[in-house]
N, C-alpha and C positions, 0 to 999 in steps of 0.2 A: 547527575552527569550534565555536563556545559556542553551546548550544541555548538560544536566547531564548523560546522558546514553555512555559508552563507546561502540563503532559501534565496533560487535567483529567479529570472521570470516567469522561470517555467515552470516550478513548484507553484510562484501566488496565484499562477492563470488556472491551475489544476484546481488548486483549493477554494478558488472561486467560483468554479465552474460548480459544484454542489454536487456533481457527480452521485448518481446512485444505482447501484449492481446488486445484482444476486451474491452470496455467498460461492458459487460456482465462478462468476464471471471475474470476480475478487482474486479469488485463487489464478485463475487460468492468467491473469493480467500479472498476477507476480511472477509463476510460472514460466511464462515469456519473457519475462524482463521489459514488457509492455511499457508498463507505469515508471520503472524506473529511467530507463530510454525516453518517454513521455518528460517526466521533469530532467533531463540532460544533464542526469549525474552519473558517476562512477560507482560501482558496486560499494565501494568504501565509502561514500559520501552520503549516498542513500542509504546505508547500513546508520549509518551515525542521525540522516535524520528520523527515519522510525525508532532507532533505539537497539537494535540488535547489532550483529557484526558481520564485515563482510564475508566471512568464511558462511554464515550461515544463507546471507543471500546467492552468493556462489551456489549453494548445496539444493535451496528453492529452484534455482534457473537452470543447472543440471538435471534436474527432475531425480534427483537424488532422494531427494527428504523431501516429506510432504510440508507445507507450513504449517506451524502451531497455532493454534487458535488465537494467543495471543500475540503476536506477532502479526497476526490477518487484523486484529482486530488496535494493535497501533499503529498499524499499515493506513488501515482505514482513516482513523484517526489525524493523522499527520498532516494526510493530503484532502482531509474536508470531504471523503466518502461515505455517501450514507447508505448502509447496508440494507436493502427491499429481502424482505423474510418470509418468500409467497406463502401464502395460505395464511397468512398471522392477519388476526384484526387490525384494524389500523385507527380503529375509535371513533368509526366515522357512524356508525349504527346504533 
């Protein structure tokens, strides 16, 4: 699928910033429509650039449907989020 959405400042500022969240904070930030408001697109535009549709980010920010894992995890993806997995090793030991 061709990304129709131009990634505008506020997505590159997002994806630079390195951002890292709990799987909790993840959710709660789509949930709200946080992240999407954050890069200043429309349900339809940020549906196209994670990759799902916007009927399904409607359904996430209504608190209708919970998000799918993968959808959290090309959510993530997208906007340069790195996912913190408390209690996980982190290889530092």
């Amino acid at each position: 699928m061709r990304l129709l959405v131009m990634i505008n400042d506020a997505v590159k500022k997002l994806q630079k910033e390195k951002r890292v969240l709990t799987l909790g904070q993840l959710v709660d930030a789509i949930c709200s429509g946080q992240l999407r408001n954050e890069c200043g697109l429309d349900r339809h535009a940020f549906a196209q650039l994670v990759g799902t549709t916007r009927k399904t980010i409607r359904g996430y920010e209504a608190w209708e449907v919970a998000p799918r894992m993968g959808d959290i995890f090309s959510i993530a993806t997208s906007l340069g989020i790195k996912l913190q997995m408390p209690g996980a090793h982190d290889g530092s030991n």
